[in-house]
ZAMARGU-4260 file (C-alpha; in steps of 0.2 Angstrom, whole numbers, plus 5000, padded with zeros to 4 digits):
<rodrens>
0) 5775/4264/4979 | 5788/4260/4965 | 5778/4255/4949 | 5782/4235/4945 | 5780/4238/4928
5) 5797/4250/4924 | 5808/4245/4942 | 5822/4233/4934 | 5829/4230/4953 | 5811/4220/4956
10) 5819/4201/4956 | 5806/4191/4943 | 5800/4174/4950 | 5803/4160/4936 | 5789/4155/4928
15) 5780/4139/4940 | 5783/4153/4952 | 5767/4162/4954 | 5765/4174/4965 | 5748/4178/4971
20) 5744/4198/4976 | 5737/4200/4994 | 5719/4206/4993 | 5720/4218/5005 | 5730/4228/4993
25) 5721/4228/4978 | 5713/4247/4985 | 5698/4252/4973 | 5707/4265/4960 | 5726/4260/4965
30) 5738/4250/4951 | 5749/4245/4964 | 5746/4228/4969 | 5751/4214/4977 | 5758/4219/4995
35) 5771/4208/5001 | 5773/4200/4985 | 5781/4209/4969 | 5771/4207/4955 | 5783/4201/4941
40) 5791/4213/4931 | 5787/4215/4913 | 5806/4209/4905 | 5800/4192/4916 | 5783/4193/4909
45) 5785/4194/4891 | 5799/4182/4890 | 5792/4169/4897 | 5772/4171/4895 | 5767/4155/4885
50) 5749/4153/4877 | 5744/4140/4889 | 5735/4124/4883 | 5725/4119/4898 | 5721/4124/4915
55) 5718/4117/4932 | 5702/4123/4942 | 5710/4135/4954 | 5699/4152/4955 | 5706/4169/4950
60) 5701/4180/4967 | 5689/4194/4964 | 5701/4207/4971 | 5716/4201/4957 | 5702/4201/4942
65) 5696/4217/4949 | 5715/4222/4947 | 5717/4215/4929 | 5703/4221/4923 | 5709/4241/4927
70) 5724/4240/4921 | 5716/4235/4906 | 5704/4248/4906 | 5720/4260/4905 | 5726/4255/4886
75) 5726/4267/4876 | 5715/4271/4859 | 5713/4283/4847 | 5706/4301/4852 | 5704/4290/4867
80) 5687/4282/4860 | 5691/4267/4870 | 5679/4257/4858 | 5681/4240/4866 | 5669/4231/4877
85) 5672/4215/4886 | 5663/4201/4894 | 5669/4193/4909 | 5663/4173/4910 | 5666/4165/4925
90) 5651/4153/4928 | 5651/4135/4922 | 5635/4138/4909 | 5644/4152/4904 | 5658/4143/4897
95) 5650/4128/4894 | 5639/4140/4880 | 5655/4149/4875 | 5666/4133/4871 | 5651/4128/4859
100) 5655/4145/4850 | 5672/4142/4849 | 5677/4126/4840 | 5674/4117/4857 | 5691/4122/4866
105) 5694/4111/4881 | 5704/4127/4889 | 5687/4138/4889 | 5678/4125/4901 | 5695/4122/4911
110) 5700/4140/4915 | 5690/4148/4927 | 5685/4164/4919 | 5687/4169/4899 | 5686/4184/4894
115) 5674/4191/4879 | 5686/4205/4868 | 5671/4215/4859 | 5676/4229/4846 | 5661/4243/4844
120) 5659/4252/4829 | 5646/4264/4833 | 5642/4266/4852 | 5663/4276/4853 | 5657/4289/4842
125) 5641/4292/4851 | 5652/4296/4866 | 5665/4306/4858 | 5659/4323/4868 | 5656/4314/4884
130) 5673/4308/4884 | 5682/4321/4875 | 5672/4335/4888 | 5681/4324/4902 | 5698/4323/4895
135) 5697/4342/4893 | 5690/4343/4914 | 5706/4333/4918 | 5717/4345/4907 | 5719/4336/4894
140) 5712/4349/4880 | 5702/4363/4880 | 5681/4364/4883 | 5683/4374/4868 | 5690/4361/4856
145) 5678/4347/4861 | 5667/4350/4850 | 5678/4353/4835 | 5688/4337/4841 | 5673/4328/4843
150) 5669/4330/4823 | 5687/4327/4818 | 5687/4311/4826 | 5669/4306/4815 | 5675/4312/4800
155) 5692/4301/4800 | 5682/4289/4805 | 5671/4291/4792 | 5684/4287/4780 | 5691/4271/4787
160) 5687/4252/4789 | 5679/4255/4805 | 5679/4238/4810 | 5699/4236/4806 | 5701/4251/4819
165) 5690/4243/4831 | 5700/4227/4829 | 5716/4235/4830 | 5711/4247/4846 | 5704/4230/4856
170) 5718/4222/4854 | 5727/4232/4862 | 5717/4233/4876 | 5715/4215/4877 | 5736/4214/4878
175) 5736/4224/4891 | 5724/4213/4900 | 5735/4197/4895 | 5750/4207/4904 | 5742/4213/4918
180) 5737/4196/4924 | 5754/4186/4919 | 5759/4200/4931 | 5749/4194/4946 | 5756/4179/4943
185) 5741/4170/4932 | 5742/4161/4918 | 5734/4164/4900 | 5728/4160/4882 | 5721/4173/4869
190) 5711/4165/4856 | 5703/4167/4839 | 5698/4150/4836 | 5676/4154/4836 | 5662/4158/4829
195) 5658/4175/4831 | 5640/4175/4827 | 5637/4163/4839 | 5645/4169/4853 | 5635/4187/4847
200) 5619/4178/4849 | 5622/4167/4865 | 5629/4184/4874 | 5618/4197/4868 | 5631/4207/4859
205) 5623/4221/4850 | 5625/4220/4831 | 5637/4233/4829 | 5650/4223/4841 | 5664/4214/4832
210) 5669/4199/4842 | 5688/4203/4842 | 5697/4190/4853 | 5694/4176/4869 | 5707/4178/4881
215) 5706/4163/4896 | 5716/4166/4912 | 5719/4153/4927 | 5733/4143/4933 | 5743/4132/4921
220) 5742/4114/4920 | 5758/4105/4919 | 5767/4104/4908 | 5772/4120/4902 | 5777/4125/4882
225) 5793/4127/4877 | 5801/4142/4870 | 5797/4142/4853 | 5809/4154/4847 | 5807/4171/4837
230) 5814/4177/4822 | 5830/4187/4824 | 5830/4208/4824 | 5836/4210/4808 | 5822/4199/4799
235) 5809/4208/4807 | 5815/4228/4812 | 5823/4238/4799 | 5829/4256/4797 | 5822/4268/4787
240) 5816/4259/4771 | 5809/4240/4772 | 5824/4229/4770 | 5837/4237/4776 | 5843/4229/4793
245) 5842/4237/4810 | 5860/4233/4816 | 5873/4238/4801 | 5877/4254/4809 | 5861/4259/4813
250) 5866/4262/4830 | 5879/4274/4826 | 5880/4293/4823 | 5886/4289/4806 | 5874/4275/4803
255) 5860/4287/4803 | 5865/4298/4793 | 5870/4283/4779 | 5850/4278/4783 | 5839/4277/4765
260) 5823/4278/4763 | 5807/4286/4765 | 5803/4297/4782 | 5789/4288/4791 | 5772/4299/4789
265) 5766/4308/4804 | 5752/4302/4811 | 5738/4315/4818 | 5729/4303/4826 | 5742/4297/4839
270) 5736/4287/4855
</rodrens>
């Protein structure tokens, strides 16, 4: 089936226009959806995606959430340590205890399911053979270097932040949630406005866990956000060095070879 995510001839429904994938279709260990229905495509999606301020009631069906929450499970992460955890909250009590741990947010209580985004610092590392022994089953390495992988990745590690690699890594996975269900036609909101040791305690989230993001998804209530606006290109990409715009000549054979500044680094640990 052509992939929704990269096919430009898939027409995107305007936003309001929510298409809802077909159940029968969601088949366990298949990413393409809906069945009868395109699920939008992603220059539709990121265009018009708002952070939405409050939801209606309507469920999300098991089969999308099911879905949403594979594609998620596909972002990637360094040495593919995949060191986020999430918590799906979908009863009443459960957001009720969730919105007191996070500045009370009408939008927790009114969508139907919020998502807990949980950073681990310790538990990925624990894991690294287990995973790296599978990535190397599936091709991806050699048995021989898992070990020696395995100890690279800790010693890096070792000598960074973790919990800003945790953050960054989590986030990532939780944007790829955020797209996948704008995709199946859904409405959502990340959020940081909480109190993390609160929402450790009322969830049982181990000590190690960093409590990275909330991310709510349901259907809109009218009325939607406007577009707010971003900056343009050349206040926020440049070329080579900081400062120097993307578009004077960049583009260009000759513009490249003008180009100043410092090459960027490599970076070994590439995910």
């Amino acid at each position: 089936m052509t992939n929704p995510f990269t096919n430009p001839s898939i027409t995107a429904p305007r936003r309001g226009a929510k298409p809802t994938p077909s159940p029968e279709h969601l088949v366990e260990g298949s990413l393409s959806a809906p069945g009868g229905r395109p699920l939008k495509d992603l220059a539709d999606i990121v265009m018009n995606r708002r952070a939405t301020s409050h939801f209606t009631n309507e469920a999300v069906p098991a089969e999308v959430l099911d879905f949403i929450l594979r594609v998620g499970a596909q972002a990637p992460s360094g040495y593919n340590l995949q060191p986020w955890r999430f918590i799906v909250v979908r009863t009443e009590g459960g957001r009720k205890r969730l919105r007191k741990a996070s500045m009370n947010q009408e939008k927790i209580t009114e969508a139907p399911l919020v998502i807990i985004a949980i950073g681990m610092k310790s538990e990925p590392l624990a894991m690294a053979e287990e995973i790296l022994a599978e990535g190397a089953r599936r091709g991806a390495g050699s048995p021989e270097e898992v070990e020696k992988t395995a100890v690279q990745a800790r010693k890096f590690l070792s000598e960074f932040p973790l919990e800003v690699w945790v953050n960054r890594h989590t986030m990532i996975a939780v944007t790829y949630l955020m797209l996948a269900a704008e995709a199946c036609g859904y409405d959502t909101a990340p959020m940081e406005g909480f109190d993390p040791a609160g929402i450790k305690r009322g969830f049982g989230v181990p000590e190690e866990g960093e409590i990275v993001a909330l991310l709510a998804i349901g259907r809109m209530k009218e009325p939607d956000k406007a577009y707010p606006g971003r900056l343009p290109l050349d206040r926020i990409f440049f070329r080579e060095s900081y400062g120097l715009p993307w578009h004077e000549g960049f583009s260009s054979e000759a513009g490249e070879e003008k180009a100043k500044g410092p090459s960027a680094p490599h970076n070994l640990n590439e995910f």
